[in-house]
PDBQT receptor file of N, H, CA, C and O in Angstrom, charges set to zero:
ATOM      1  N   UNK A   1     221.507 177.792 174.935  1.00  0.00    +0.000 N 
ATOM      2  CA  UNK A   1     220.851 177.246 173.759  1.00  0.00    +0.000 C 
ATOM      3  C   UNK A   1     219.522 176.622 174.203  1.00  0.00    +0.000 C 
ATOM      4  O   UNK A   1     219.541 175.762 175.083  1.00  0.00    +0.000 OA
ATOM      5  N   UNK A   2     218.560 176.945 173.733  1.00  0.00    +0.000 N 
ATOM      6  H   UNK A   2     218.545 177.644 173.017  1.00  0.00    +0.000 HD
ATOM      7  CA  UNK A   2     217.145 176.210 174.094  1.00  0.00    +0.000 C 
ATOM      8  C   UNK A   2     216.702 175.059 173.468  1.00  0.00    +0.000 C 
ATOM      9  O   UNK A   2     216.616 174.875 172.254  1.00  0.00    +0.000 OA
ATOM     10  N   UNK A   3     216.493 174.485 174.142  1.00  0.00    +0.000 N 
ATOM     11  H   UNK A   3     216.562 174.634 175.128  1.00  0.00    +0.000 HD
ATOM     12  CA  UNK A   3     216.279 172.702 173.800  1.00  0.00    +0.000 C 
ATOM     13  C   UNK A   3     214.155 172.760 173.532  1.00  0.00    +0.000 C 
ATOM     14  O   UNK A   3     213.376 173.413 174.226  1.00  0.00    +0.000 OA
ATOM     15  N   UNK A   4     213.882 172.079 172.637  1.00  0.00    +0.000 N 
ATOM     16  H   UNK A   4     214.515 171.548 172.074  1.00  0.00    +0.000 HD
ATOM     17  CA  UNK A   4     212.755 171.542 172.302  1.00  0.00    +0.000 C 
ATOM     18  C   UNK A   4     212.406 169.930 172.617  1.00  0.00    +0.000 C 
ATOM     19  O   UNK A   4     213.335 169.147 172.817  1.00  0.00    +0.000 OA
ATOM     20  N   UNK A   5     210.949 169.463 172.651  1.00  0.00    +0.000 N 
ATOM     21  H   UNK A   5     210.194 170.099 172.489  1.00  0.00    +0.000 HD
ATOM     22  CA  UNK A   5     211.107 168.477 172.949  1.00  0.00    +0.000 C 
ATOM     23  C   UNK A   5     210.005 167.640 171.366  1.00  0.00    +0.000 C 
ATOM     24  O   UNK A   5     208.900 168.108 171.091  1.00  0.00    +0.000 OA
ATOM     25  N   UNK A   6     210.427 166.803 170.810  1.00  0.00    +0.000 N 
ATOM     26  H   UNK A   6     211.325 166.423 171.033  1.00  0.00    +0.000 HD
ATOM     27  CA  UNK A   6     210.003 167.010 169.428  1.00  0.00    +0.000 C 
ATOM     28  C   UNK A   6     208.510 165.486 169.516  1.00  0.00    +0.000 C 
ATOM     29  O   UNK A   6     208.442 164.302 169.846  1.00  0.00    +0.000 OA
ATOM     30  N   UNK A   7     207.457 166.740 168.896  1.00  0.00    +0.000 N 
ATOM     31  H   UNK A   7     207.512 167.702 168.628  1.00  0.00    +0.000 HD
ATOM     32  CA  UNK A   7     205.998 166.018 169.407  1.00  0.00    +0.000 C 
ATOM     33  C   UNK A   7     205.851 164.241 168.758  1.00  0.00    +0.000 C 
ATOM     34  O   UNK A   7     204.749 163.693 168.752  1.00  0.00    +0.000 OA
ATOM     35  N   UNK A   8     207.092 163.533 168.262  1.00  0.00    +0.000 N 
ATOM     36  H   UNK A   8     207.987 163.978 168.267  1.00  0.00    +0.000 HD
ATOM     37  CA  UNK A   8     206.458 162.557 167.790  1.00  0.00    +0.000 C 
ATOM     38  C   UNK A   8     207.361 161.177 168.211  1.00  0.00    +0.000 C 
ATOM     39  O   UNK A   8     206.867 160.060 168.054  1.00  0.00    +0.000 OA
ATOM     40  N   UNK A   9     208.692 161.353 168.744  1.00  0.00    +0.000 N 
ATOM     41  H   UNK A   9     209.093 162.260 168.871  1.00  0.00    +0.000 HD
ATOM     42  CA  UNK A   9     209.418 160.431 168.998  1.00  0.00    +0.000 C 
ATOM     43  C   UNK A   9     209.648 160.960 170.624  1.00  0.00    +0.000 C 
ATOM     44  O   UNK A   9     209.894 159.999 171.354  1.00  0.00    +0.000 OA
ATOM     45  N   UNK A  10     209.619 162.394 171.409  1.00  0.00    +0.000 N 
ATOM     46  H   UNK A  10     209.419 163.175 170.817  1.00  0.00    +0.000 HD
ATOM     47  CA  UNK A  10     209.517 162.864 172.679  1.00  0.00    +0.000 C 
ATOM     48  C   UNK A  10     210.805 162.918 173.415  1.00  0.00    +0.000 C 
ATOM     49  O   UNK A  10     211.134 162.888 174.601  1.00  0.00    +0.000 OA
ATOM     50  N   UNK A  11     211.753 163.059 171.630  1.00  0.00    +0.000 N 
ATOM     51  H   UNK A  11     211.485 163.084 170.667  1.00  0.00    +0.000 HD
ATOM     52  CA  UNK A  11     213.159 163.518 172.072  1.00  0.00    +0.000 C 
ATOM     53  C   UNK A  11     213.282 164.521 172.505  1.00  0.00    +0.000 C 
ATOM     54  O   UNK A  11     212.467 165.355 172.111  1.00  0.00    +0.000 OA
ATOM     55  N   UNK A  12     214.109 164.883 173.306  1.00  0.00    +0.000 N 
ATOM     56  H   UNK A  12     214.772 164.205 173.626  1.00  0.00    +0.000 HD
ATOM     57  CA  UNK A  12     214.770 166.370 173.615  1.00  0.00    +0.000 C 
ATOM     58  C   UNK A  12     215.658 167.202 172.813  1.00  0.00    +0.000 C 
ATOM     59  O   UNK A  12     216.709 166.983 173.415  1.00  0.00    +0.000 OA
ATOM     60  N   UNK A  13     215.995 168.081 171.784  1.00  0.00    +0.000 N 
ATOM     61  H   UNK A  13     215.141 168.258 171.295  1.00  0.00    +0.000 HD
ATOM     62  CA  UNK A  13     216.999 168.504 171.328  1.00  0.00    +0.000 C 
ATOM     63  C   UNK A  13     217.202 169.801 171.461  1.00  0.00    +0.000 C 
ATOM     64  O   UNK A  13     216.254 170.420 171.944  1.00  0.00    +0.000 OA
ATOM     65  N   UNK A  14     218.548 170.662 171.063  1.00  0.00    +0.000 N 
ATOM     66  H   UNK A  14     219.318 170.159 170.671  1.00  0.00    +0.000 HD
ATOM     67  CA  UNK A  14     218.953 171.847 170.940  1.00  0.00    +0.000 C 
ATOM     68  C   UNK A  14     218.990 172.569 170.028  1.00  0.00    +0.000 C 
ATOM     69  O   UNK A  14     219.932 172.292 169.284  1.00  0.00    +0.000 OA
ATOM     70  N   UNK A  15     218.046 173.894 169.512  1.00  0.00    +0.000 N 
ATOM     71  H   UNK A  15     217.281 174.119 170.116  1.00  0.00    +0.000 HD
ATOM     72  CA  UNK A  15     218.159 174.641 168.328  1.00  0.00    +0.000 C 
ATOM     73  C   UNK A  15     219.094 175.828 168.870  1.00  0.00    +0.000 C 
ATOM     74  O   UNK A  15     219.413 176.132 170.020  1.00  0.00    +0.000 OA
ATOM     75  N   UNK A  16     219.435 176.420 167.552  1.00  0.00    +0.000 N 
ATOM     76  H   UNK A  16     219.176 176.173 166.618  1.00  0.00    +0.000 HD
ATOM     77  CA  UNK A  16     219.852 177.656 167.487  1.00  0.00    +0.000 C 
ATOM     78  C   UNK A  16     218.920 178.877 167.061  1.00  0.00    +0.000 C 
ATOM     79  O   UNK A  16     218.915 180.030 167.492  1.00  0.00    +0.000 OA
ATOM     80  N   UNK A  17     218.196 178.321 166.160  1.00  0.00    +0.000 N 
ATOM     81  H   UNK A  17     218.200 177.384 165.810  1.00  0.00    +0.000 HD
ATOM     82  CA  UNK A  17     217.707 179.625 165.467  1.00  0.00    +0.000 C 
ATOM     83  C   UNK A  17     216.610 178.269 165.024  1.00  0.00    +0.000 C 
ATOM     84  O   UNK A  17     216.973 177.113 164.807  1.00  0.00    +0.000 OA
ATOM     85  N   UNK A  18     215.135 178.822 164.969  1.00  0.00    +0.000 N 
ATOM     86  H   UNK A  18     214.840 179.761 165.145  1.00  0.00    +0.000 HD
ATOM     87  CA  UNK A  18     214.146 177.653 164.435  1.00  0.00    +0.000 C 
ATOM     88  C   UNK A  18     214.342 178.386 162.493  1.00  0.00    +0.000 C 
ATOM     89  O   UNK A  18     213.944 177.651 161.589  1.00  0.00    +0.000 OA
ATOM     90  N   UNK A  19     214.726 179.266 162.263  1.00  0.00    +0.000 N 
ATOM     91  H   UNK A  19     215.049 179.863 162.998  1.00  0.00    +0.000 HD
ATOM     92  CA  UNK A  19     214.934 179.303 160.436  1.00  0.00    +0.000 C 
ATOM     93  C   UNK A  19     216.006 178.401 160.108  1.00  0.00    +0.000 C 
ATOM     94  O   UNK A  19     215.976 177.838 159.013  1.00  0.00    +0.000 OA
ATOM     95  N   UNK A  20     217.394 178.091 161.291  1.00  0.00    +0.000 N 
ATOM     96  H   UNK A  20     217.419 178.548 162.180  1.00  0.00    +0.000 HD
ATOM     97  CA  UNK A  20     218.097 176.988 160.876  1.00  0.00    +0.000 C 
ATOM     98  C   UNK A  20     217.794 175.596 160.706  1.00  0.00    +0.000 C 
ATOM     99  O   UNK A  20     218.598 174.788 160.242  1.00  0.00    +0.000 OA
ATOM    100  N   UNK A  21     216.356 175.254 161.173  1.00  0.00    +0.000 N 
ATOM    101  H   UNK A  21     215.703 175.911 161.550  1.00  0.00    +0.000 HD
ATOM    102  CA  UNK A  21     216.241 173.722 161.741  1.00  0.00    +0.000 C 
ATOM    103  C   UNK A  21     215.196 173.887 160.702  1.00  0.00    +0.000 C 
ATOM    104  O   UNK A  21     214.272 174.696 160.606  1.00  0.00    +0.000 OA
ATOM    105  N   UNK A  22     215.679 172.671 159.771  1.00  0.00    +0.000 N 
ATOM    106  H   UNK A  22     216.429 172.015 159.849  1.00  0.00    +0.000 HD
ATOM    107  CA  UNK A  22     214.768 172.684 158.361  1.00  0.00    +0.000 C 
ATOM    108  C   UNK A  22     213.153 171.696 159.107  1.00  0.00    +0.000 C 
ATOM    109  O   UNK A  22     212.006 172.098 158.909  1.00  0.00    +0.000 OA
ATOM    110  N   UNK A  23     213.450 170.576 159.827  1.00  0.00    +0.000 N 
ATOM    111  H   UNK A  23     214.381 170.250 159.988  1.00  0.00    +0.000 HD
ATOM    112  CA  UNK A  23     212.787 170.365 160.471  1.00  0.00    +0.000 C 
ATOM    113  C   UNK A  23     211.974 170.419 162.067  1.00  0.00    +0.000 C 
ATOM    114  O   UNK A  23     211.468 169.592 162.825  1.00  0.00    +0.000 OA
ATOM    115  N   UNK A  24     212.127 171.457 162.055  1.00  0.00    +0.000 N 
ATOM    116  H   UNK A  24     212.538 172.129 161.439  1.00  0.00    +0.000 HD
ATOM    117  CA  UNK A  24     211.580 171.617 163.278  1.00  0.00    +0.000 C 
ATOM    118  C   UNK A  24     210.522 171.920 163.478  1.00  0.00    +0.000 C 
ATOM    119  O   UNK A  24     210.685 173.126 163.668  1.00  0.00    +0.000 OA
ATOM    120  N   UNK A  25     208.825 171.632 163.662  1.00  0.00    +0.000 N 
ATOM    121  H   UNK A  25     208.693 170.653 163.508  1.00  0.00    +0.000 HD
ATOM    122  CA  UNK A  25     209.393 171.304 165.477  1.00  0.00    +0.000 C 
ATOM    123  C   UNK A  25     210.141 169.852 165.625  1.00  0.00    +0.000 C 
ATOM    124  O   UNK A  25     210.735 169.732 166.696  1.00  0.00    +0.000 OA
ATOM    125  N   UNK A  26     210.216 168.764 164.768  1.00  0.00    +0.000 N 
ATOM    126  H   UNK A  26     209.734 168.861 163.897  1.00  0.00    +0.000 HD
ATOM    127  CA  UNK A  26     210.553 167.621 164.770  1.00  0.00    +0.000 C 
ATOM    128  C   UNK A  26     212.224 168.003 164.880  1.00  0.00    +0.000 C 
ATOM    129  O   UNK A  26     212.950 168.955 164.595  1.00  0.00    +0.000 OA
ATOM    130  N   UNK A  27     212.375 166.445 165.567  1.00  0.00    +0.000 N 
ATOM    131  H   UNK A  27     211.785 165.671 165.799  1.00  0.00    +0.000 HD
ATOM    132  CA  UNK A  27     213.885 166.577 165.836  1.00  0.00    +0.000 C 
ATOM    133  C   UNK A  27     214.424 165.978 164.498  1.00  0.00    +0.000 C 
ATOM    134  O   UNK A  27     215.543 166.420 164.241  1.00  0.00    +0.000 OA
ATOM    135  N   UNK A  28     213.956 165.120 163.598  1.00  0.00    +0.000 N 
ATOM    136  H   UNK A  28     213.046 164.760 163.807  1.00  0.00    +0.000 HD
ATOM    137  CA  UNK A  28     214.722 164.964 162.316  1.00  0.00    +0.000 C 
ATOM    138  C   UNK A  28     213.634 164.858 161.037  1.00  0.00    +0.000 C 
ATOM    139  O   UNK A  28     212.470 165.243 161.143  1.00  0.00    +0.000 OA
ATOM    140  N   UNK A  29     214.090 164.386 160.049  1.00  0.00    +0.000 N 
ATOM    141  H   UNK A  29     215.036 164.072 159.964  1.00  0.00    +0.000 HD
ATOM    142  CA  UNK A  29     213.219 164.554 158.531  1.00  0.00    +0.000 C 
ATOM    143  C   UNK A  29     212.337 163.638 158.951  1.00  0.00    +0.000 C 
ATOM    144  O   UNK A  29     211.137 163.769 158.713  1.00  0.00    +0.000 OA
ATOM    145  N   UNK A  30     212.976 162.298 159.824  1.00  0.00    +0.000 N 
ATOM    146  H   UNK A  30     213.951 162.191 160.017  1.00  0.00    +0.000 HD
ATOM    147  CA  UNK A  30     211.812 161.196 160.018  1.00  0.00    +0.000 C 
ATOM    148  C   UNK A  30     211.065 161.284 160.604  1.00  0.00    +0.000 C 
ATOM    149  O   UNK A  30     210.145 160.575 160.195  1.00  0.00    +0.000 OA
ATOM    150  N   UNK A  31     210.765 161.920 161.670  1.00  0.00    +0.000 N 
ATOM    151  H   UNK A  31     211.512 162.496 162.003  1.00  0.00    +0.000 HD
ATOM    152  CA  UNK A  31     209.621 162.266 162.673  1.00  0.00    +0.000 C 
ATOM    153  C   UNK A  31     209.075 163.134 161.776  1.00  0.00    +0.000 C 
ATOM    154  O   UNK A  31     207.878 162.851 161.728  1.00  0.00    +0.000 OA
ATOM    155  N   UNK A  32     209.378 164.295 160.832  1.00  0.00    +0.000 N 
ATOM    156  H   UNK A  32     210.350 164.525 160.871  1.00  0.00    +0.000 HD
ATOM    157  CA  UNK A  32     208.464 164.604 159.867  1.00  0.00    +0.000 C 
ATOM    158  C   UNK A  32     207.748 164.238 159.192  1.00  0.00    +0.000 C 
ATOM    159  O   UNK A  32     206.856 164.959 158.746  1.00  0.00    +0.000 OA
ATOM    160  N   UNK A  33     207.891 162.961 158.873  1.00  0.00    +0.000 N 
ATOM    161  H   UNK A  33     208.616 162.376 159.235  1.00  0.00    +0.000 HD
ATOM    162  CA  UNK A  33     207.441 162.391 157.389  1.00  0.00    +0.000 C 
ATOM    163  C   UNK A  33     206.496 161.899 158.755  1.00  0.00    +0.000 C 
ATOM    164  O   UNK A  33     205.462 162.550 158.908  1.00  0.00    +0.000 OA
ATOM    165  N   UNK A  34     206.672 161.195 159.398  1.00  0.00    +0.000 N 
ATOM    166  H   UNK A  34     207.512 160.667 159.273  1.00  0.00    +0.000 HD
ATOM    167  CA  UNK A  34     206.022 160.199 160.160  1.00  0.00    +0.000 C 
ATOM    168  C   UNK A  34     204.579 161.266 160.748  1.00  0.00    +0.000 C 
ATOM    169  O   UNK A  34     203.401 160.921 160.842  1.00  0.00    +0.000 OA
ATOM    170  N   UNK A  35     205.105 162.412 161.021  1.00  0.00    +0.000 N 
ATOM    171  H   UNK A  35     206.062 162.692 160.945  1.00  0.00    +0.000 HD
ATOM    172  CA  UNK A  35     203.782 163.522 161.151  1.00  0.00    +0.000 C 
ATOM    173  C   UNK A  35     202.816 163.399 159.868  1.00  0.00    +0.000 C 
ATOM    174  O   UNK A  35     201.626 163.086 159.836  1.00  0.00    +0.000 OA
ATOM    175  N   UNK A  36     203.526 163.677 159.016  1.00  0.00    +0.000 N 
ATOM    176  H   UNK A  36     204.493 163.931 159.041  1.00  0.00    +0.000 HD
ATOM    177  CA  UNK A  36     203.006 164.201 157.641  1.00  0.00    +0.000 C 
ATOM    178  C   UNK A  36     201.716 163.207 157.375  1.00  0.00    +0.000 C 
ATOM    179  O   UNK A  36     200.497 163.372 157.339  1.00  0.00    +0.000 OA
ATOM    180  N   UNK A  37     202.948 161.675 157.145  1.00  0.00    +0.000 N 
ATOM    181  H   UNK A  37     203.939 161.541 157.175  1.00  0.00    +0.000 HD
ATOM    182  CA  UNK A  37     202.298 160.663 157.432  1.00  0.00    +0.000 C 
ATOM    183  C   UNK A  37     200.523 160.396 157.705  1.00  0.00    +0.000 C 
ATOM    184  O   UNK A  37     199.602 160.062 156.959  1.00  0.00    +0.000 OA
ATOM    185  N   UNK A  38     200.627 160.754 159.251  1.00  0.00    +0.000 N 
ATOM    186  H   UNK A  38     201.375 161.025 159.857  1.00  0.00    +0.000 HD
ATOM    187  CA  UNK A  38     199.708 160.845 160.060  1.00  0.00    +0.000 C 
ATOM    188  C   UNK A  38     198.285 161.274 159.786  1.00  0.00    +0.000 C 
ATOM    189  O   UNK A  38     197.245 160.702 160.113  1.00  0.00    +0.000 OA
ATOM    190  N   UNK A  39     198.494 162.668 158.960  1.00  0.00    +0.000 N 
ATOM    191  H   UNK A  39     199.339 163.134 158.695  1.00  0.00    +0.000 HD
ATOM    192  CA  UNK A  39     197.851 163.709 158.579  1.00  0.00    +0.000 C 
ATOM    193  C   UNK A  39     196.856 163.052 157.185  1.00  0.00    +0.000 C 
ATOM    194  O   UNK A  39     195.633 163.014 157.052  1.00  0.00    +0.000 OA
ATOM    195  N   UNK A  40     197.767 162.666 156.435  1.00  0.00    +0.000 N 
ATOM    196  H   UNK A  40     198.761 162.696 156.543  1.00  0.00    +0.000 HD
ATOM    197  CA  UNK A  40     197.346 161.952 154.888  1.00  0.00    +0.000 C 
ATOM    198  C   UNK A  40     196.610 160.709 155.650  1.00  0.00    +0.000 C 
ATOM    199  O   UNK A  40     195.506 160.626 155.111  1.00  0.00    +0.000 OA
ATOM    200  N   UNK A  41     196.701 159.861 156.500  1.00  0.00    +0.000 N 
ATOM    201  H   UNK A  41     197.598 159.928 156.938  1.00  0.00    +0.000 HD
ATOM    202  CA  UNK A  41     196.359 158.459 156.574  1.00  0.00    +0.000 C 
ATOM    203  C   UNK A  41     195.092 158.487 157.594  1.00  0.00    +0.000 C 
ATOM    204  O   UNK A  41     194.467 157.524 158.040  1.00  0.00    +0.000 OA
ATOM    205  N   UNK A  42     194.818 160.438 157.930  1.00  0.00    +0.000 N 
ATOM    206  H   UNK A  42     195.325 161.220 157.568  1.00  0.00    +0.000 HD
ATOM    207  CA  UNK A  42     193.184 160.565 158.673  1.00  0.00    +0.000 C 
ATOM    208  C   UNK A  42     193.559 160.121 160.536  1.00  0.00    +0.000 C 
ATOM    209  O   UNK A  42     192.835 159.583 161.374  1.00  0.00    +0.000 OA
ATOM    210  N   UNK A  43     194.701 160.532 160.611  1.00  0.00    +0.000 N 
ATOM    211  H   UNK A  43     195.289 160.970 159.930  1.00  0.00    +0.000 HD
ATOM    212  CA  UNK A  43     194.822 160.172 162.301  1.00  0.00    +0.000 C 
ATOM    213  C   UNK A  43     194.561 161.646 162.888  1.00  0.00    +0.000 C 
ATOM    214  O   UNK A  43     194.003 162.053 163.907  1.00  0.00    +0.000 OA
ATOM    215  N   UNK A  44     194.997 162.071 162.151  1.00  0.00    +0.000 N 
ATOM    216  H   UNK A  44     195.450 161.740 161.323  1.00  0.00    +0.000 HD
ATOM    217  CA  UNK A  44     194.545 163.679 162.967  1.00  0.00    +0.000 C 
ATOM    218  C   UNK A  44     193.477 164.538 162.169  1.00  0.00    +0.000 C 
ATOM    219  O   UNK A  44     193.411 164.339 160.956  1.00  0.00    +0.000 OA
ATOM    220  N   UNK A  45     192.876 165.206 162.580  1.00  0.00    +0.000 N 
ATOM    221  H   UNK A  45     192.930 165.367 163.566  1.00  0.00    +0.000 HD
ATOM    222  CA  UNK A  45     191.003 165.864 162.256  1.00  0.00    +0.000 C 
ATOM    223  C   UNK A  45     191.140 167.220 162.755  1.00  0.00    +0.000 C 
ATOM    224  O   UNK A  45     191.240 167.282 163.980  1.00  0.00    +0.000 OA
ATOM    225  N   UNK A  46     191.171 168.336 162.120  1.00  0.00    +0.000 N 
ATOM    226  H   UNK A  46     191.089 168.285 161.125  1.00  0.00    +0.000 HD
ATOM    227  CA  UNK A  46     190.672 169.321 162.951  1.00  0.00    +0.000 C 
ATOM    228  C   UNK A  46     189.474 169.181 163.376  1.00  0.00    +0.000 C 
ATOM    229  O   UNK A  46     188.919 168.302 162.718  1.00  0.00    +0.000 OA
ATOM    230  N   UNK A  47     188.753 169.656 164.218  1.00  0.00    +0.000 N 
ATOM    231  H   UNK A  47     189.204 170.370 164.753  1.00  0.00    +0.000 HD
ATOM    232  CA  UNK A  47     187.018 169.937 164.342  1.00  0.00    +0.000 C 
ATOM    233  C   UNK A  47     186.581 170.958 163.737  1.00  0.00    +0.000 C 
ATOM    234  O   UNK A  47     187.205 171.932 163.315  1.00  0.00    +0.000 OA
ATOM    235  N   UNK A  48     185.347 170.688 163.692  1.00  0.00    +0.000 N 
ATOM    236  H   UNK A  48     184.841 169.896 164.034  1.00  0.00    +0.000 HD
ATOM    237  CA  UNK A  48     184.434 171.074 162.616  1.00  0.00    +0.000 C 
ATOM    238  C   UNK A  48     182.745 171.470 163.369  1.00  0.00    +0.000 C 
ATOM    239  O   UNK A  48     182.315 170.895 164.369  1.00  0.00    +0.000 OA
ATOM    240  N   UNK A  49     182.276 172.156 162.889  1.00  0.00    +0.000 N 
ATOM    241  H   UNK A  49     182.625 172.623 162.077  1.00  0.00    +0.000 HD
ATOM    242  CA  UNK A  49     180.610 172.563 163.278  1.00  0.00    +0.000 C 
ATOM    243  C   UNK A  49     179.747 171.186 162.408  1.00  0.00    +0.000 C 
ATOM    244  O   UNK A  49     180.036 170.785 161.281  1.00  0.00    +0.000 OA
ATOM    245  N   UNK A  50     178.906 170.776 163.091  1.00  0.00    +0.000 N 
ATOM    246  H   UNK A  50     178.671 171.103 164.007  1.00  0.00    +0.000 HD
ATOM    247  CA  UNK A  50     178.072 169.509 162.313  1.00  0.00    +0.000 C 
ATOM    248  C   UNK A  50     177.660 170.334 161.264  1.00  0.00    +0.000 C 
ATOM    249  O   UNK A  50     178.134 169.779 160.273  1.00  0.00    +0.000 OA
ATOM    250  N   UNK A  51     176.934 171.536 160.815  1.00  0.00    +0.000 N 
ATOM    251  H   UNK A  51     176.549 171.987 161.620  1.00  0.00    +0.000 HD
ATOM    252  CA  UNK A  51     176.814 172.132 159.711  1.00  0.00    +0.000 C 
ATOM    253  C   UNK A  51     177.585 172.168 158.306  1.00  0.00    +0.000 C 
ATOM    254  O   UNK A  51     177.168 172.008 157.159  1.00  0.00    +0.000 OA
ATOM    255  N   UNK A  52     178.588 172.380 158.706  1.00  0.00    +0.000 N 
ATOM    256  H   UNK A  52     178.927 172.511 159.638  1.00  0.00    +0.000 HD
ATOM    257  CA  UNK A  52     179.705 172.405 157.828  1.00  0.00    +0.000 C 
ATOM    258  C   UNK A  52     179.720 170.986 157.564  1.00  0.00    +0.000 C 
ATOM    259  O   UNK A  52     179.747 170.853 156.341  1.00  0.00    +0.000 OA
ATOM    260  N   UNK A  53     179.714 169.458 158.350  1.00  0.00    +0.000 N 
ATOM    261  H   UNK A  53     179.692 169.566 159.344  1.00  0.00    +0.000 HD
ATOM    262  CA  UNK A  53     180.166 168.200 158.036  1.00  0.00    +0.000 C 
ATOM    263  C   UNK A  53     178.680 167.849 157.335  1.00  0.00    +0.000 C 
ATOM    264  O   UNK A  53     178.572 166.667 157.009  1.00  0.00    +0.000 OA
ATOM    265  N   UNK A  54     177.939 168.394 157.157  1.00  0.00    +0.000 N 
ATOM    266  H   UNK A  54     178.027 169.354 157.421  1.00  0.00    +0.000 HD
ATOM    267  CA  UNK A  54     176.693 168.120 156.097  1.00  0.00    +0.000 C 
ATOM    268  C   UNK A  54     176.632 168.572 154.988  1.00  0.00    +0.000 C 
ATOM    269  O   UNK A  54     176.260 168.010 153.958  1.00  0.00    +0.000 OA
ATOM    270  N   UNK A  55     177.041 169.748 155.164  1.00  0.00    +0.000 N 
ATOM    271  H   UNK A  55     177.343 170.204 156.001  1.00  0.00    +0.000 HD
ATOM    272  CA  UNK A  55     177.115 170.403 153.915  1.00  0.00    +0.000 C 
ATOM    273  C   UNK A  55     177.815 170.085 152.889  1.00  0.00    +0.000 C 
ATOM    274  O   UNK A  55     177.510 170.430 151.747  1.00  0.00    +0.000 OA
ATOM    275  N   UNK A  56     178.763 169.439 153.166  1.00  0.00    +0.000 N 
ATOM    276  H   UNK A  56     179.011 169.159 154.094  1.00  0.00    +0.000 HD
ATOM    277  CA  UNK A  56     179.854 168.644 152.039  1.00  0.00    +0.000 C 
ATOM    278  C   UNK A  56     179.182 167.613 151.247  1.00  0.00    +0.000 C 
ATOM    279  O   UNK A  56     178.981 167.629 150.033  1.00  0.00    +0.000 OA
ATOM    280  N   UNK A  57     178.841 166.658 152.150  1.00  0.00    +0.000 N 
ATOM    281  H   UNK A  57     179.004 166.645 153.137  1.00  0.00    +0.000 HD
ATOM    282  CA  UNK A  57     178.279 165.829 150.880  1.00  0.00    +0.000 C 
ATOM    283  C   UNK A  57     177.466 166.105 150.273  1.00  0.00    +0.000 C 
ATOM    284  O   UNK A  57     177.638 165.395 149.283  1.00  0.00    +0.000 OA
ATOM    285  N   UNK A  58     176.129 166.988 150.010  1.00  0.00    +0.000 N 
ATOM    286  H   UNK A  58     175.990 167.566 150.815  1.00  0.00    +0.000 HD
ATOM    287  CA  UNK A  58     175.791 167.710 149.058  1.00  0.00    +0.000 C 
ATOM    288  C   UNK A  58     176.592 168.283 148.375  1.00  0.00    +0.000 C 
ATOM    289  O   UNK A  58     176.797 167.521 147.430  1.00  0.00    +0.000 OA
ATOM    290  N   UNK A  59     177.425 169.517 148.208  1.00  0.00    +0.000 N 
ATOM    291  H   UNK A  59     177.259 170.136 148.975  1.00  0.00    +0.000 HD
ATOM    292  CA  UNK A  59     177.992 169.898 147.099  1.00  0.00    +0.000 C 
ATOM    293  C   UNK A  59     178.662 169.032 146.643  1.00  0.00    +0.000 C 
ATOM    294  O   UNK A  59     179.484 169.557 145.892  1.00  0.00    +0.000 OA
ATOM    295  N   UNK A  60     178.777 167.989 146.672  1.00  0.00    +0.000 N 
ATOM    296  H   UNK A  60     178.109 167.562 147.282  1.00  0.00    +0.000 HD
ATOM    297  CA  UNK A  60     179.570 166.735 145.754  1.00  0.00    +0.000 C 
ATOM    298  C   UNK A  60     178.907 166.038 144.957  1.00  0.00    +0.000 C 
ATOM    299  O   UNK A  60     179.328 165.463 143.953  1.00  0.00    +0.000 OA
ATOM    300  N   UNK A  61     177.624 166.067 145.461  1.00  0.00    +0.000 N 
ATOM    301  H   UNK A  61     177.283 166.534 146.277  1.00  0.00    +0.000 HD
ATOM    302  CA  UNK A  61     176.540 165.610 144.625  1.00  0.00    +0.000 C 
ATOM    303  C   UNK A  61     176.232 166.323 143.671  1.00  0.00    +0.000 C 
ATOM    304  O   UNK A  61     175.936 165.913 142.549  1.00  0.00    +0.000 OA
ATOM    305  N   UNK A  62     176.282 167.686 144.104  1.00  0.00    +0.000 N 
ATOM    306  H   UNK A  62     176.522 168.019 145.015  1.00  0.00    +0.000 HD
ATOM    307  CA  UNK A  62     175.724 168.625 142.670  1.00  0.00    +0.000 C 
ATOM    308  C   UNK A  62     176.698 168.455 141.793  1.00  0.00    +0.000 C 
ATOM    309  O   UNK A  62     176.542 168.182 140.603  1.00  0.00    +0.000 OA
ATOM    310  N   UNK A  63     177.929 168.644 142.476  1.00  0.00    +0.000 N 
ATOM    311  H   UNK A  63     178.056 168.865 143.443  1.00  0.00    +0.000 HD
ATOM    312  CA  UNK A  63     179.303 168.764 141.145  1.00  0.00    +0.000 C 
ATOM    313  C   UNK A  63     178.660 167.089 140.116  1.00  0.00    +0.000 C 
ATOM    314  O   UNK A  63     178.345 166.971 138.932  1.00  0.00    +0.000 OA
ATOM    315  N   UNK A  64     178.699 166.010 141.323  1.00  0.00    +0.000 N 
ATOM    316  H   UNK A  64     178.955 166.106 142.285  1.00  0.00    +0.000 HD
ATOM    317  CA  UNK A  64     178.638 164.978 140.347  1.00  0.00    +0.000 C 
ATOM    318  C   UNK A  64     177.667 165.015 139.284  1.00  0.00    +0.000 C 
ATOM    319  O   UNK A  64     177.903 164.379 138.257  1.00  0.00    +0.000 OA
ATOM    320  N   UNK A  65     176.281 165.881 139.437  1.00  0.00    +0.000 N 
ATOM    321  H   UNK A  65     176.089 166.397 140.271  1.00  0.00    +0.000 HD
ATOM    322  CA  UNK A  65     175.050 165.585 138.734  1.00  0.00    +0.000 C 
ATOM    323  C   UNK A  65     175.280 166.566 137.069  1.00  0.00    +0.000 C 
ATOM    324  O   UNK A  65     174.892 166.347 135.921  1.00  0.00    +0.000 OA
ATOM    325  N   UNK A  66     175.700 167.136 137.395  1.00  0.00    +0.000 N 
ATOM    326  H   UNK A  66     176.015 167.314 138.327  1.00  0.00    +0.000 HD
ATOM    327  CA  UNK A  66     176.568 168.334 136.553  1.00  0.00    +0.000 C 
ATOM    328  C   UNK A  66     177.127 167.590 135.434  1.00  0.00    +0.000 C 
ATOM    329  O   UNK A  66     177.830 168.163 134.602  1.00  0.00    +0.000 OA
TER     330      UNK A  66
């Protein structure tokens, strides 16, 4: 059985099949939420081209002027 090691509490556990493990890669719902969490509250960022991070606040402006 192959064991995972789950990215947010750095438990070790055992899957069978990852379609059985509703949460996985996390070892339970709570290390999920606590990811999820993470994501909504701006701790994690993909990167980005400075182009693209300019370009946004203009088209927000146009929508607003609209």
């Amino acid at each position: 059985m192959p064991f995972h090691t789950c990215p947010i509490c750095r438990k070790r556990f055992p899957y069978k099949k990852i379609e059985n493990s509703p949460d996985f890669p996390f070892c339970s719902r709570r290390c999920k939420l606590v990811d999820l969490g993470r994501w909504l509250e701006g701790e994690y960022v993909l990167p980005g081209s400075e182009e693209e991070d300019s370009e946004k606040p203009d088209a927000d402006k146009d929508k607003e002027e609209e």
